[in-house]
C-alpha positions, 0 to 999 in steps of 0.5 A, spaced: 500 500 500 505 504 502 509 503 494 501 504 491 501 511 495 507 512 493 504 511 486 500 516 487 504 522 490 508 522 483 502 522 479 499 528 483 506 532 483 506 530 475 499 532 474 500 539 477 507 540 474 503 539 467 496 543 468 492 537 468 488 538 474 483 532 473 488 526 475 487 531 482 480 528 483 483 521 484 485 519 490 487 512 489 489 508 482 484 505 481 479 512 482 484 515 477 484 511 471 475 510 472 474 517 473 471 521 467 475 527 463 472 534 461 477 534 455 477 529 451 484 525 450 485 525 443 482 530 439 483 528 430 485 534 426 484 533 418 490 536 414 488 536 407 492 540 400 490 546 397 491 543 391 484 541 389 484 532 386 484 530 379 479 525 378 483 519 376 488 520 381 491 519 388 492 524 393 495 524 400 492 527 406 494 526 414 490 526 419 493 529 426 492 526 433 493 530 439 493 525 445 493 529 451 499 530 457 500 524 461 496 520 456 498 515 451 495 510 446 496 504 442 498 503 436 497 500 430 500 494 433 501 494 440 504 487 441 500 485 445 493 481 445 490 484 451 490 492 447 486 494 443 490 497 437 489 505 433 484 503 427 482 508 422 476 507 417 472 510 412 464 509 410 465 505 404 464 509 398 464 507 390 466 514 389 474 513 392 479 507 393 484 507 400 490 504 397 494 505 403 494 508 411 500 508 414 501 509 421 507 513 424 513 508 428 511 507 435 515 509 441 517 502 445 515 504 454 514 501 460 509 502 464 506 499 471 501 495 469 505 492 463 510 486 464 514 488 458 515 495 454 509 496 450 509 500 442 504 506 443 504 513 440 503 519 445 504 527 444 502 529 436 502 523 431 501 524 423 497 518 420 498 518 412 492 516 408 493 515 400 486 515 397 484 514 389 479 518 387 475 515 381 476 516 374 469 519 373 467 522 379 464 530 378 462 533 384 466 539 387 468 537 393 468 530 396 466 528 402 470 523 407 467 520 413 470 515 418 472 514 425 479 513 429 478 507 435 483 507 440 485 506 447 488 511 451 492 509 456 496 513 463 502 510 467 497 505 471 492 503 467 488 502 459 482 505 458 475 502 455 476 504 448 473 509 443 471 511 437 472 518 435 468 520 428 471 525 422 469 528 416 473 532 411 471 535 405 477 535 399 477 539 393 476 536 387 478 540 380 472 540 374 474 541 367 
């Protein structure tokens, strides 16, 4: 008990040190990693070119998360069974084709509940989407949808995972 207190010292020290008063809240580990947050964990950025698309051709976009401080989430492959992975899907159209998602490189920690180090993104990652648009399609803009499922880890624990919806709309050029 004394090394869980211990624990949680630091945390709470760290979580004043870097703003984020809602691990405050918590007294024990267990309340820290059940409790819900105001902010969310991780915010989705769509980054698209001002360059409007060619029918026929295939672009790149990125989509930005933002996982907050003192958090962590799963990557693409996080090595282990138990942890769900970060997935990123579209609503299927016959308008585009996903010819490619592409997944930063992860960084290897350990953490309190893990035996062994764990492949997690944390920070600001960039994810890197190539996506064909089809040949004969003739509207101005097209309309992308999808959703990011992940799960958002502290020191101590994973959370239940989520799924954050997105929508972006890229340029199409007109003849």
């Amino acid at each position: 008990m004394k090394i869980i207190k211990e624990k949680l010292a630091v945390v709470i020290f760290i979580s004043l040190f870097i703003g984020n008063w809602n691990l405050l809240k918590a007294s024990t580990p267990e309340e820290l990693f059940q409790q819900n947050f105001t902010e969310p964990l991780v915010t989705i950025k769509p980054i698209t070119s001002d360059k409007p698309v060619v029918p026929g051709d295939s672009f790149i976009f990125d989509l930005e998360l933002i996982i907050a401080p003192g958090f962590h989430i799963n990557s693409h492959k996080p090595e282990d069974e138990m942890l769900v992975p970060t997935v990123i899907e579209f609503k299927p159209d016959r308008s585009f084709e996903i010819k490619e998602i592409t997944y930063p490189e992860a960084k290897k920690k350990k953490f309190m509940f893990s035996e062994k180090p764990l492949s997690v993104y944390e920070g600001q990652i960039k994810v890197k989407i190539k996506i064909t648009l089809d040949k004969n399609y003739k509207a101005k803009n097209l309309p992308l949808e999808g959703k990011v499922h992940y799960q958002a880890c502290n020191d101590y624990a994973c959370f239940r995972p989520e799924t954050i919806p997105f929508k972006v709309n890229i340029t199409v050029a007109t003849n």
